[in-house]
Structure formats: C-alpha cells, structure tokens
C-alpha positions in Angstrom: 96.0 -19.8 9.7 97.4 -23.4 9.4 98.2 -25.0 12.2 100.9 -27.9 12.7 98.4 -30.4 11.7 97.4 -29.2 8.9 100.9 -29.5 6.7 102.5 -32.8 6.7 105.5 -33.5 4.6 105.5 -36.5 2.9 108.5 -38.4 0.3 106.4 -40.3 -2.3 106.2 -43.5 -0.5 104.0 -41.6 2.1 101.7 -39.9 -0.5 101.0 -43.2 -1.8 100.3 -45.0 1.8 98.4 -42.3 3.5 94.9 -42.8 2.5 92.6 -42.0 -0.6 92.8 -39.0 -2.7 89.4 -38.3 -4.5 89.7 -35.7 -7.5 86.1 -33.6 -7.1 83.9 -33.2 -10.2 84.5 -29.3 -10.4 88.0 -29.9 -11.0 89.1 -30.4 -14.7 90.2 -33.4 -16.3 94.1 -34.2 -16.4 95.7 -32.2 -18.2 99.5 -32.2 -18.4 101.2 -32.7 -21.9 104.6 -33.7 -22.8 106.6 -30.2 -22.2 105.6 -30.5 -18.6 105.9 -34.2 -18.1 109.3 -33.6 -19.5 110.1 -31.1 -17.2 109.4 -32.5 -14.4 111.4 -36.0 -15.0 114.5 -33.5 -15.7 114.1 -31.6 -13.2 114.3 -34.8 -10.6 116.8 -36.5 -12.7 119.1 -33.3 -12.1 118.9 -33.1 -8.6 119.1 -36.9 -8.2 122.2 -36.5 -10.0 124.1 -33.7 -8.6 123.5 -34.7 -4.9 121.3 -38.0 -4.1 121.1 -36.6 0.0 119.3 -33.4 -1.1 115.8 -33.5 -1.2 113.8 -32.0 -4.0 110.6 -30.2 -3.0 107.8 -30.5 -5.5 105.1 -28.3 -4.0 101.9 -28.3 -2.1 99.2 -30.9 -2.2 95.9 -28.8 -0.9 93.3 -31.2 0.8 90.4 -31.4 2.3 89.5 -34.4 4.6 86.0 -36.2 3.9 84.3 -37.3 7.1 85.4 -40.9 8.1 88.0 -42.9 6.5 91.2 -41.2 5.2 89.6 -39.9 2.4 91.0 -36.4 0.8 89.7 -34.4 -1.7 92.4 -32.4 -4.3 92.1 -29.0 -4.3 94.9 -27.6 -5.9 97.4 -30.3 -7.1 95.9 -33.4 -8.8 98.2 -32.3 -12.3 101.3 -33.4 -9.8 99.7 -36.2 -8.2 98.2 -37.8 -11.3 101.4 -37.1 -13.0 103.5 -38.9 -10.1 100.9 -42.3 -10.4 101.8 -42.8 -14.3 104.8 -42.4 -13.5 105.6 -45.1 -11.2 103.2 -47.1 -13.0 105.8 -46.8 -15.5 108.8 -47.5 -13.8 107.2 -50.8 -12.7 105.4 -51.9 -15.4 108.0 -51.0 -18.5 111.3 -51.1 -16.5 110.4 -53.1 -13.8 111.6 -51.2 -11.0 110.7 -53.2 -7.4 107.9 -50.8 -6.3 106.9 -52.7 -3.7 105.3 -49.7 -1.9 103.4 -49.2 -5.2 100.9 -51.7 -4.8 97.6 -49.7 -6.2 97.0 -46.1 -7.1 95.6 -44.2 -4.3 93.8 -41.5 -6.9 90.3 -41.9 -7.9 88.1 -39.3 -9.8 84.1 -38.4 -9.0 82.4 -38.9 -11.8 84.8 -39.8 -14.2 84.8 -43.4 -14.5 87.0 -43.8 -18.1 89.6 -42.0 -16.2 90.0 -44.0 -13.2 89.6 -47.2 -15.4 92.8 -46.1 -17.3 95.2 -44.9 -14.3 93.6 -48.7 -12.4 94.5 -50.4 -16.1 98.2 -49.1 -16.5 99.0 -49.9 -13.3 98.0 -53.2 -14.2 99.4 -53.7 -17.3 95.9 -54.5 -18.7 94.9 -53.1 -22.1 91.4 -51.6 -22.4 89.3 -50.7 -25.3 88.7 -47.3 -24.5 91.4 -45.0 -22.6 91.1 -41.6 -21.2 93.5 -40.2 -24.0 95.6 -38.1 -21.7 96.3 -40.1 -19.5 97.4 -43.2 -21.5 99.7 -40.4 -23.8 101.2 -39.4 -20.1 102.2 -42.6 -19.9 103.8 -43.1 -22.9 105.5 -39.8 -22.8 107.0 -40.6 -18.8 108.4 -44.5 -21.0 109.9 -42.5 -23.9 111.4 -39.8 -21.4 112.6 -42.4 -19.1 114.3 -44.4 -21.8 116.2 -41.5 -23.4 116.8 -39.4 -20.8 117.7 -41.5 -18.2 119.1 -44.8 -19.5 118.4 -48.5 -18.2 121.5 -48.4 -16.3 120.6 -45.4 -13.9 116.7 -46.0 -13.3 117.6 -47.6 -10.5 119.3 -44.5 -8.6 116.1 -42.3 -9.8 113.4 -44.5 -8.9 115.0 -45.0 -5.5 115.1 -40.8 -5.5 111.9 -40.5 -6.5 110.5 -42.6 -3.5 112.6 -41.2 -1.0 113.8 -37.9 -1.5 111.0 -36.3 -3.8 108.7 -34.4 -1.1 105.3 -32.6 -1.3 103.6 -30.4 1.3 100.0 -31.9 2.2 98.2 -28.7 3.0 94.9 -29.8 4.9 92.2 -27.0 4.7 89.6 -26.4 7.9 86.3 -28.4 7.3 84.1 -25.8 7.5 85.6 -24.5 4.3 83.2 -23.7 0.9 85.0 -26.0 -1.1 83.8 -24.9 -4.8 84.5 -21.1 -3.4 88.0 -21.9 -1.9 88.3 -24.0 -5.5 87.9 -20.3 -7.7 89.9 -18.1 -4.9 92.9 -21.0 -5.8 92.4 -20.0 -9.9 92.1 -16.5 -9.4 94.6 -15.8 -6.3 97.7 -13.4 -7.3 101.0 -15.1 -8.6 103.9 -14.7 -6.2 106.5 -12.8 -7.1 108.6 -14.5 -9.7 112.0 -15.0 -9.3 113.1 -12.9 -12.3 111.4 -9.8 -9.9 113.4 -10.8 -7.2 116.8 -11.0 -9.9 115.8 -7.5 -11.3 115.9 -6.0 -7.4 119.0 -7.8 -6.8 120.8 -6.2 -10.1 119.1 -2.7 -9.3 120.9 -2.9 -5.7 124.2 -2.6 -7.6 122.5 1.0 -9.2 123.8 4.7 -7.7 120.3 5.1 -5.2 121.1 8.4 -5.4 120.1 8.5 -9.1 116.7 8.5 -10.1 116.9 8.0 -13.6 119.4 5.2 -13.7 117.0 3.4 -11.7 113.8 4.3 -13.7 115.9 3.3 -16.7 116.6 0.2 -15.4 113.3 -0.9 -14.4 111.6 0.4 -17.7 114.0 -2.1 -19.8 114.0 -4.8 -17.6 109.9 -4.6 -18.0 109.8 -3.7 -21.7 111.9 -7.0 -21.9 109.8 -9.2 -19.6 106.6 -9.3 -21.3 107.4 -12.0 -23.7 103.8 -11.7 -25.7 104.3 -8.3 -27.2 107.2 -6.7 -29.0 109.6 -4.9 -27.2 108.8 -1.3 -28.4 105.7 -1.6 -27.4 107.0 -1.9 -23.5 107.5 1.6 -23.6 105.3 4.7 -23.1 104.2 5.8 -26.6 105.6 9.5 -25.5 109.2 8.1 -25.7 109.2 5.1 -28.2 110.9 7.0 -30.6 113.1 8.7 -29.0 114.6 5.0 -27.6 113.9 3.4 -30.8 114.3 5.8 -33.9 111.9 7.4 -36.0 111.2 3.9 -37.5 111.1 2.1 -34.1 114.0 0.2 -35.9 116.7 0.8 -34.2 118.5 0.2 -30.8 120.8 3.3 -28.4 124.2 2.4 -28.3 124.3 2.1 -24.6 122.8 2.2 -21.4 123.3 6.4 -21.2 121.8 6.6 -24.4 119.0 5.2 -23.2 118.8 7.1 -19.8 119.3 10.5 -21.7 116.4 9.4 -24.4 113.8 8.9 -21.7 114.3 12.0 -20.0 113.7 13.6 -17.0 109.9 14.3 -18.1 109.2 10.7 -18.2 109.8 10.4 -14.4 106.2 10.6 -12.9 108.2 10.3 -9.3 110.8 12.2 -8.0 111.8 9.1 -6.0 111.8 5.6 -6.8 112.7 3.0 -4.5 114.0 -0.7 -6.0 111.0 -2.2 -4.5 109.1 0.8 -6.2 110.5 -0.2 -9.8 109.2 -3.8 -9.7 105.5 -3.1 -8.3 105.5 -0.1 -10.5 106.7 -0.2 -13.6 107.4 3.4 -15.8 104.5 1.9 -18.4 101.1 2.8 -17.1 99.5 -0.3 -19.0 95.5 1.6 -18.3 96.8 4.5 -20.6 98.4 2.0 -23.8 96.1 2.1 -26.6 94.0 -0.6 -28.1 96.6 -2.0 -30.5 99.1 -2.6 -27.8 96.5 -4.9 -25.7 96.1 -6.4 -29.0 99.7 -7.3 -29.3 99.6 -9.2 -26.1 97.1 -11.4 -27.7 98.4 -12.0 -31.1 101.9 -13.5 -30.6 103.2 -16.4 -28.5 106.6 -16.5 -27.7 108.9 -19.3 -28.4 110.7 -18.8 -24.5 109.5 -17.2 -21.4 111.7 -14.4 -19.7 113.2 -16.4 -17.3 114.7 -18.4 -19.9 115.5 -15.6 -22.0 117.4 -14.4 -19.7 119.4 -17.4 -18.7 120.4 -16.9 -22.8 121.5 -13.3 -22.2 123.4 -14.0 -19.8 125.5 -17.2 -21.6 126.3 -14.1 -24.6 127.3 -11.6 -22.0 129.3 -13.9 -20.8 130.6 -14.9 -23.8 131.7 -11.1 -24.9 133.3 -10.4 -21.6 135.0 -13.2 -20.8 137.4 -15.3 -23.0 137.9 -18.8 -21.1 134.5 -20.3 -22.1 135.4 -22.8 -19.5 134.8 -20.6 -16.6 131.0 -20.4 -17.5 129.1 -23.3 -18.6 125.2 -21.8 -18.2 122.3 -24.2 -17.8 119.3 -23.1 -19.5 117.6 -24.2 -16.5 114.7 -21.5 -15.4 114.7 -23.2 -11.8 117.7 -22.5 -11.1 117.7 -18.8 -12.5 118.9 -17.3 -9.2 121.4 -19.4 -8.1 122.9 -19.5 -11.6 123.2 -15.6 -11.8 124.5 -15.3 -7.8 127.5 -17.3 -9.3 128.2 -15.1 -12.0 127.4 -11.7 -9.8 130.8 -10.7 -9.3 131.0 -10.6 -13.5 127.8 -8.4 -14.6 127.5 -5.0 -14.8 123.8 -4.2 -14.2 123.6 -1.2 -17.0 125.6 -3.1 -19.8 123.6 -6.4 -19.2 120.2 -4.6 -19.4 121.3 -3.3 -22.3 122.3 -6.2 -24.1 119.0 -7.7 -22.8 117.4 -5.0 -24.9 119.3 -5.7 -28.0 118.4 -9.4 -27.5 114.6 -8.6 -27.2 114.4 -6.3 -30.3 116.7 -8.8 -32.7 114.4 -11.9 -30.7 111.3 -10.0 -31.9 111.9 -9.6 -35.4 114.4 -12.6 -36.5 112.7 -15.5 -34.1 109.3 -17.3 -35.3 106.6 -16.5 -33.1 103.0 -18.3 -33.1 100.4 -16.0 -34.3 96.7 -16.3 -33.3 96.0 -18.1 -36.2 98.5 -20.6 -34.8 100.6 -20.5 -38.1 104.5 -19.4 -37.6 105.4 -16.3 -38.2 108.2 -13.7 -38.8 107.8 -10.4 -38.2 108.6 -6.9 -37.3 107.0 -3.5 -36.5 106.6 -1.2 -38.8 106.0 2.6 -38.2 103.8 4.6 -40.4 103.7 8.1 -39.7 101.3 9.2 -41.8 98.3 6.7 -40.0 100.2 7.6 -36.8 100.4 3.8 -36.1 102.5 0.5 -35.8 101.8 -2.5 -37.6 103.5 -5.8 -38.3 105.0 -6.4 -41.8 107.4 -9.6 -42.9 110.9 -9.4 -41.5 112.1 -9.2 -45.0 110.9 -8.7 -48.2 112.1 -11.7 -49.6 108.9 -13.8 -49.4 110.8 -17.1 -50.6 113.8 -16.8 -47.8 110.6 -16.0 -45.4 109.0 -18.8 -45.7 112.3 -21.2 -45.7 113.9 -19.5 -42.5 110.5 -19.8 -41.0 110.3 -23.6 -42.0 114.1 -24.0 -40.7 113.2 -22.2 -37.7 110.4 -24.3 -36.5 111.9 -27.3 -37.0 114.7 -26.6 -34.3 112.2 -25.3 -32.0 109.9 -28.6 -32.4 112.9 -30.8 -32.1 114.2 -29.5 -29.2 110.5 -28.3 -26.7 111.8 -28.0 -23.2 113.4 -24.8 -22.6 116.7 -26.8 -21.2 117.7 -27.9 -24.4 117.2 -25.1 -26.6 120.9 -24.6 -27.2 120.0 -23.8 -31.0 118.2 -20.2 -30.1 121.1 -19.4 -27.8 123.4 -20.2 -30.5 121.1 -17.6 -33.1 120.9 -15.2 -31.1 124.8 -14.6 -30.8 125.1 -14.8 -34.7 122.2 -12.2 -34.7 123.8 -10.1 -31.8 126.9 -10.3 -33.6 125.8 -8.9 -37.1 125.5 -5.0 -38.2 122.0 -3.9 -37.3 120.4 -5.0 -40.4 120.4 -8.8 -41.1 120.4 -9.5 -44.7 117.6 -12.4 -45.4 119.8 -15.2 -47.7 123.0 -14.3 -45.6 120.5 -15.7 -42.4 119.4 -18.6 -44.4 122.6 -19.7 -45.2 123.8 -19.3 -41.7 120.6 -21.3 -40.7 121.5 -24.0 -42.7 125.1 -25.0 -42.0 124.3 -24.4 -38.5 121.8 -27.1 -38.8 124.5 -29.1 -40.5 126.7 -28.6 -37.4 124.4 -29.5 -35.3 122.8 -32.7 -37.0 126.3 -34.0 -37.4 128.3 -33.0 -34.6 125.1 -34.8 -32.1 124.7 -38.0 -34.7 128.4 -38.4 -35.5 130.7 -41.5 -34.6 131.7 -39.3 -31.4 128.8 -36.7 -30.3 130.0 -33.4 -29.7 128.6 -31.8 -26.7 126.1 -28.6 -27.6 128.6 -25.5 -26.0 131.6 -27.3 -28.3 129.8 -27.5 -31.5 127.7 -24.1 -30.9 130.5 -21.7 -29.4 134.1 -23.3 -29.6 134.7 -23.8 -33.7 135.8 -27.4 -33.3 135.7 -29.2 -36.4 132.7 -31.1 -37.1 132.6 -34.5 -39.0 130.3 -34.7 -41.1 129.3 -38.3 -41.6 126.2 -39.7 -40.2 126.7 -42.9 -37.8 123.6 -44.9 -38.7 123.2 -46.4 -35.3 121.5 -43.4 -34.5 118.8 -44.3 -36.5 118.3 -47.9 -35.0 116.7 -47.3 -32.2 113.4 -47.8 -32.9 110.6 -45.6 -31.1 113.6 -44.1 -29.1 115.0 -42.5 -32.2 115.3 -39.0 -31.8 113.0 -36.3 -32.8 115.3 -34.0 -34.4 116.1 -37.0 -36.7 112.8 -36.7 -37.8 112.2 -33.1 -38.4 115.6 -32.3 -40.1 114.7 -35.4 -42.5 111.4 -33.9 -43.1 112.9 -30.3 -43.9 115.1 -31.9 -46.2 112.3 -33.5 -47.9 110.4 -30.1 -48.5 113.5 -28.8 -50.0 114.6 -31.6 -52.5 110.9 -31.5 -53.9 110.6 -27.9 -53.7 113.6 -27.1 -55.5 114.3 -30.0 -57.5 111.5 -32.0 -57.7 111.7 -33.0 -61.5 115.2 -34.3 -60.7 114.5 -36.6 -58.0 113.4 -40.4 -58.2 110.0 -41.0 -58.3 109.7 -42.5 -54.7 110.7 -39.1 -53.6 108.4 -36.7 -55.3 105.6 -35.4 -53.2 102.5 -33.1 -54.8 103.2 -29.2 -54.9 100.1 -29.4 -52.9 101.5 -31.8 -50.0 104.5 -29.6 -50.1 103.2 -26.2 -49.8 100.9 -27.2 -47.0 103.2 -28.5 -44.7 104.4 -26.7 -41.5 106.4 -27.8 -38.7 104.2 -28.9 -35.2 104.6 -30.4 -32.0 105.0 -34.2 -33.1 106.5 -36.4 -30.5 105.2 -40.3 -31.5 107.4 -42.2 -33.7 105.3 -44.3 -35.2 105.2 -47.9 -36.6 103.9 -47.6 -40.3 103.5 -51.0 -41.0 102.0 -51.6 -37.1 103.7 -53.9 -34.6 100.6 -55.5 -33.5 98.6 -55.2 -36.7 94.7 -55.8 -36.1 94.4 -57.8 -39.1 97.3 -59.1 -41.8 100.7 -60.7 -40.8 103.8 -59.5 -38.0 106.5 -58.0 -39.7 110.1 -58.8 -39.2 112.1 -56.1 -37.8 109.2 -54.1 -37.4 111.9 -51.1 -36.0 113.6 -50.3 -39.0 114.1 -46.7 -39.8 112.2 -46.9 -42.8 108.8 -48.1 -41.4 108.6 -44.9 -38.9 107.5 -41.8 -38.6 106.9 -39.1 -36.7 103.6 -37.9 -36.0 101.4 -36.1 -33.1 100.9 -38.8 -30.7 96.4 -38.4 -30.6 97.1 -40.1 -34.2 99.3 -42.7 -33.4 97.1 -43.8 -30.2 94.0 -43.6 -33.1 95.7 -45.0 -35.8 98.8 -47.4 -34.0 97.5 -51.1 -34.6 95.8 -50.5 -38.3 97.3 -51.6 -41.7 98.7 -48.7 -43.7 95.9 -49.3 -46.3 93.5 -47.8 -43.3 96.1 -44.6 -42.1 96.1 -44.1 -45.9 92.3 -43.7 -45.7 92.2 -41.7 -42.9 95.2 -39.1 -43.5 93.5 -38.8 -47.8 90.9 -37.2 -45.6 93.1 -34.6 -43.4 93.5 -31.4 -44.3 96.9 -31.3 -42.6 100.0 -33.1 -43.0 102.4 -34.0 -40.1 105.4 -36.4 -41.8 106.4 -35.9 -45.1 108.2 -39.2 -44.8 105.0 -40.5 -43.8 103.8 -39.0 -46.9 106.4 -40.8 -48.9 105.5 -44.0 -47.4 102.3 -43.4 -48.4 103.2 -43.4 -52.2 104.3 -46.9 -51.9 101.3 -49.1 -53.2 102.3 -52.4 -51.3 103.9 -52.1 -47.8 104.2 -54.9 -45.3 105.6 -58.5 -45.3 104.7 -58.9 -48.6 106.7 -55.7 -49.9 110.2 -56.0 -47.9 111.7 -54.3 -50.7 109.3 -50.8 -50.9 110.9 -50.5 -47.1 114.2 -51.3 -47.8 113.9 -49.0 -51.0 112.2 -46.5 -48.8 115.0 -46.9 -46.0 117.9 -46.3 -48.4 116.4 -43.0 -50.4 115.9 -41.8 -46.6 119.5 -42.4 -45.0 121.0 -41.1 -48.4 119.2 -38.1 -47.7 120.2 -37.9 -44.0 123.7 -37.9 -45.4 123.7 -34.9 -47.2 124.8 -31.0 -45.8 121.8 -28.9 -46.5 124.6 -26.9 -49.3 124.6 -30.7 -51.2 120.8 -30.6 -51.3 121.1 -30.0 -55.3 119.6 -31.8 -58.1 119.3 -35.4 -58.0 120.3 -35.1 -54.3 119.2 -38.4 -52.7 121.7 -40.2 -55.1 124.0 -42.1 -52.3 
C-alpha cells in the first residue's frame, strides 16, 4: 500500500523543480514517434481549448528515491517525461515562449551519454555532431506539430496550460523494493479494463436480463468486433461461423434476431450469463481455435483500433437514424469514447448498433488495406474452401489492376492523415461501403475513391476550406481550384499535399507515360516499386544550410521539397543533391516520386533556377487536375 507520501501531484512546473530524475540502464531507450507525440500535443491542445480551468491528467510517474539528494529513478514513465522536456525545449527555443521555470532539463540517463548530450544540447540551442536520433526527430516533430496545429497566435494560452494545468501523479515506491523485479512486474502486469469493456456493459444494461441469448449475442459480436488483428469471422466459434456468415463466410444476417436465432441455443455453454459475465468471458473459447486463427492475429495490422472504430460506427448510426446532421457532430477522439456515447445514449438501440458494428467489421475487413507481415499493404478477404475444410485469404477482387490502384489510393489517405482524430476519410468509406448492395464492384470503388479524393483535396486547399463533416456528409458543392498559397508554406506544407501529388505521379506515368513531358517520366521500374509509407519530413532538396556549394534564394519554394521519412532527412538534410542522388541510386526503396523527379534534373541549385521553376510549374499543373482529368498529356496547364 501507498501511503500519503508516496503520491504527490504535481503541474509541470513542479516536475521540473522537484529534483533529478535518473532514467536506469535496464530501461530502454526513448522511444516515442510522431503518432504519439502528436497525440499527446492534441490531446492538451483540446482540453486547453474547451475549458483553460480544467486540469488535464496525464498519468503516473513511478519513482524510486536514491539515498541522499533528490535523486529519482523512472520506473514506469520516462516515454512521458522525456517527451514533456523536448517539448518545452521547443516552445522556448523555436517560439520563444518565456519558460522561465525551464531553466535546465532535470532528466539524465545511466549510461547513455549521446542521449543526455542531445536532450542538454536542444535545450540549449547548440548543434552537435552526433544526436541521439529519436530524440532530435521528437523534437522536430513537437516544432512541426506546434506550428500547424496550434498557430503562433495561440502558443501562448497552451504553453501557459501546459505549465499550470497539465498534472502527473509522482508515484514513489518503498526503498526496499527489487527495482529490476518491480521493473518486469510493470511490463507484464494485466491491462485495466478498457473503456470500450466498460461501454459494452453499459449498452448490455439496456438488454432484457431475463434473456440469455440476447445477451450472449451481444457479447459474442461486440468481441468478434473488438479484436482488430484478425478478421471478423474468425471471432466466432468455428461450430457456428457459417451459420452467422453463409456457407462462404461472405455474407452478413439481416439483423440482430437473425443473428440470435443462428447461434442457437446449443452455443450457450451457461444457462446464465451475467453482463459482467459477457465481458470476462467471452462465448469464443480462444484455447479451442485452431492454429490458423492464432495465425490470423499475427498476420494483419489494422489501420484503427476498436475504440476508434467504434467512435466511426457510431457517426453512421447516427447518420441513418437521425436527419439534422447538426445535432451530432462526433469527434474521433478515443479519450473521450465514453463521454461521447453517454451523450448520444438516449439515441442507440443496443441490438441495431451491434449489428451495424458487425456490418462495419466484415465490409472494414475486406474493402480497407491492412498491413501484412511482410509489411506490404494489402486487400483482402476470406475465402472458404469446403473441400480442404479451411479459410484462407484471397484478393478482394479479381481485378488485379483496380487492386493494386485502390490499394495505392488507400494508403495514401491513411499516411496523410496518421492520428486516429483526423481520419475523417475512413469514416467517410465506410458509409459509401455500408451504403452499397453486399457486393462492391472493384472500378465502381475506384472511381468512388478517386473523386472522393478530389473532394477532399479541394474542398481543404480551396480559396475557402470546407470543414471535413461538410465536404464528407452534407453534398455541398466543392470548388475545385487549387489556392496555391497552400503550397507556400515551406516545411509546414501539409502532408496530404504531398502524397496526393505523388499518387498523381504514379498514375500519369503509369498510364500515360509516352504522353507526358520528359521532366515527368519516371522508369517502369521506379514506378512499380513504389508504395505509400509513413513519411512526415518535408524536405529541402537543394539544402538550406548546404555543407559545401552556395545558399539558395527562396530555398522554400514548393518545387525544391519533398516529402520523405524523416531518419533520411536528419542523414541526408545539409548535403548537395549530387550526394542524396548517390545515396538514394543505392536504395532499394523509394519514398517521393517527386523527389524522384527532381532527381532527373542534371543541374539543381543556384546555378539551375530554371530546372526548379520548370520542376515547380509541371508540379502545381498537376496539383490542379481531378484525378478524372488525369489523361494523356495531363500536366499541360
């Protein structure tokens, strides 16, 4: 047991006056990357929005106290507290918040001496010749974030938040504890239970008690559904898959009672089955699934995790049952995931949103990329064979050429958009899906892909940005014309600028290579290796402190970036473009087709104005386009 002592609440200016906080060697390095760096800076930004009184709590900080000074070793937390130092460092440094109480970093690292040089040299502002890489890409994720999140204008109002309002709970342990043993009952210690448990025993407490099966139902979709890493189907006992799903496991009941009356009374192993019953013990006895359903688990990585997916099902259930999209504007905000769905209680009936969960899940499965273990996108379904007795993944549809172009399209909106608050895009798929007979035709999806794209690109990038629910659910009319100012803003241009520009490259040269200007064509071989990845530096082609060679003017232009994975732009960030040209001939991957097409240009710097400005104009031409005016000859202006 703790006792008063041993918790102490402190706001940020407290953690960073209240001693020395020593990160052991057993621990591993830092580790964050942008998704959670993201999220975090959102998720203060949103509560220092909505009320600047309310504190936000941000977890525990578990200690112990080295004889002495005040001198505390990280158990379980340094991720947070590292995070919190590059951040301030930032505010300082690059925005030059008055941090007074942020003097020096209070974090320090055994053994790790390139780490503690880095966090000691951003706080500084000092440049060193060898960073710890993680570190010195969390802080230039925490300045992009800042800067397009936030805005100049309102870093004031956060930073003074973050000091004063942001809390964590110092959890001091007793000092006769075995550190490196309390250290591996931390990693291994059982979750808590999530709050999408505590929403399926809230929606179950709407349920007929009385009834056994409507219960058992209940719980055995809402747990198919929730394991995000495996197909749908394959939450079910094998005895009754195909009575749920068809003979071909290809097809979804009609309703909730359908359901119920497939599973049957023989697949209730209890005659009673309590609400707290359903979420410890699920109908799926996971010791008796075979081989090939562990294996599922491990093969595919969802896009989303169930909270989130379920924040999505509720925005279309919504949608169908109630007309005034103005009474329900749903965040996609997983924190929040209780609070949003007590507001909407009164509206949901438990059996027709479980059910519509399940139709999500089985059209998510099959018409959504997934990663594979190979770590290549895929698009997949199940397939039944009854003669082998066995399930196995085929391609969504047999049209291998619409495949691989949904699957291209597909990543790039995911990549653009990687926290889960922002992916609009897959809420906005989902209701096309939801809304189409139960087989979706392969170029009727590509098409729809497409000028949704369209809609989106223009109706954000537009003279007047349309907000995401107008341009995704209300069938306002979008004007399409790029407003170039979008593109001027150097390192803060956004990603999705980027990724659709690449995508349009890949399908000017696939299609119509021959056609296109010669500054345009890339290699079949460039072209068909190409996938979309988790890019997030926008890099400076022509550098903007070159290591040898001239400055060049207006250095920011849109036609001297790119966007590439930020390990190579740290690498690669002050050499010439005769060097990156070197080093990327030698990659067997390629991240930018535009950086590709810079790449083509055999002069590029201060000496060659006109290969950018050429290179600029081919690209913003381009940009202009619909994806339906992508045709021969298409980067003609």
């Amino acid at each position: 047991m703790y006792n008063r002592n041993d918790l102490k609440e402190l706001n940020l200016i407290e953690l960073f006056a209240s001693g020395q906080y020593i990160v052991p060697v057993y621990q591993r390095n830092y580790a964050w990357v942008e998704e959670q760096i993201e999220q975090l800076i959102l998720d203060i930004w949103d509560y220092a929005r909505q009320n600047q009184e309310r504190e936000y709590y941000l977890g525990s900080l578990v200690v112990f106290q080295r004889e002495g000074a005040e001198h505390f070793e990280v158990i379980d937390g340094q991720q947070r507290h590292t995070t919190l130092s590059i951040l301030m460092a930032v505010l300082k440094n690059e925005f030059q918040q008055p941090l007074s109480q942020f003097e020096s970093i209070n974090l320090t690292y055994d053994s790790r001496k390139r780490a503690h040089r880095t966090l000691q040299a951003l706080l500084a502002h000092h440049e060193l010749l060898e960073y710890e890489e993680s570190i010195k890409n969390a802080y230039e994720i925490c300045k992009k974030y800042l800067s397009s999140t936030i805005g100049s204008e309102q870093l004031s109002l956060f930073s003074s938040y973050l000091l004063n309002k942001v809390k964590i709970l110092r959890v001091l342990v007793p000092s006769d504890t075995d550190l490196n043993h309390y250290f591996e009952i931390m990693n291994n210690r059982g979750e808590q239970l999530e709050k999408h448990e505590v929403l399926k025993a809230r929606l179950m407490n709407k349920l007929n008690k009385e009834d056994v099966e409507e219960l058992t139902t209940f719980a055995t979709i809402w747990d198919a559904c929730s394991d995000m890493r495996r197909y749908v189907q394959y939450g079910f006992d094998k005895s009754v898959r195909h009575a749920v799903f068809s003979d071909n496991l290809d097809k979804i009941p009609a309703d909730f009672l359908s359901i119920k009356n497939a599973l049957g009374s023989a697949s209730i192993k209890n005659t009673e089955l309590s609400i707290l019953d359903s979420i410890t013990a699920p109908l799926v006895d996971s010791k008796q699934q075979s081989r090939q359903d562990d294996a599922s688990s491990e093969r595919f990585n969802s896009v989303i995790n169930f909270s989130n997916f379920l924040l999505h099902a509720l925005r279309i259930y919504l949608r169908k049952n109630i007309r005034n999209n103005q009474e329900f504007d749903i965040a996609l905000d997983d924190k929040a995931l209780l609070d949003i769905f007590q507001e909407q209680a009164e509206k949901i009936d438990p059996k027709e949103f479980v059910h519509l969960l399940l139709r999500l899940r089985f059209l998510f499965d099959s018409y959504i990329i997934k990663r594979e273990w190979d770590d290549k996108w895929s698009l997949k379904k199940i397939r039944w064979y009854e003669n082998r007795d066995n399930i196995n993944y085929v391609n969504t549809f047999d049209d291998e050429q619409s495949t691989s172009q949904i699957i291209l399209i597909l990543s790039m909106l995911h990549v653009s958009f990687p926290s889960l608050i922002y992916k609009h895009w897959l809420n906005g798929v989902l209701l096309y899906l939801h809304e189409q007979p139960q087989t979706v035709n392969a170029s009727e999806y590509l098409n729809y892909l497409e000028e949704y794209d369209d809609r989106l690109f223009f109706g954000r990038f537009s003279v007047q940005p349309l907000e995401y629910r107008d341009i995704l659910y209300n069938a306002c009319t979008i004007n399409y014309t790029l407003d170039t100012s979008h593109l001027d803003q150097a390192t803060n241009t956004q990603n999705y600028i980027f990724n659709r520009l690449d995508y349009l490259i890949w399908k000017t040269n696939y299609f119509y290579s021959n056609t296109l200007p010669q500054k345009m064509q890339l290699s079949s071989s460039v072209i068909d290796k190409f996938i979309f990845s988790f890019r997030s530096s926008v890099e400076h082609y022509y550098p903007q402190h070159p290591n040898a060679g001239e400055p060049l003017a207006n250095c920011d232009r849109f036609g001297n970036l790119c966007l590439i994975s930020r390990s190579n732009n740290s690498k690669l960030s002050n050499h010439l473009p005769t060097a990156k040209k070197e080093h990327y001939a030698k990659s067997t991957t390629i991240e930018s087709l535009k950086q590709q097409l810079m790449m083509s240009y055999e002069h590029w710097g201060p000496e060659a104005c006109d290969s950018i400005d050429e290179h600029q104009n081919l690209m913003i031409a381009l940009l202009r386009k619909k994806n339906s005016e992508i045709v021969g000859g298409a980067t003609n202006a």
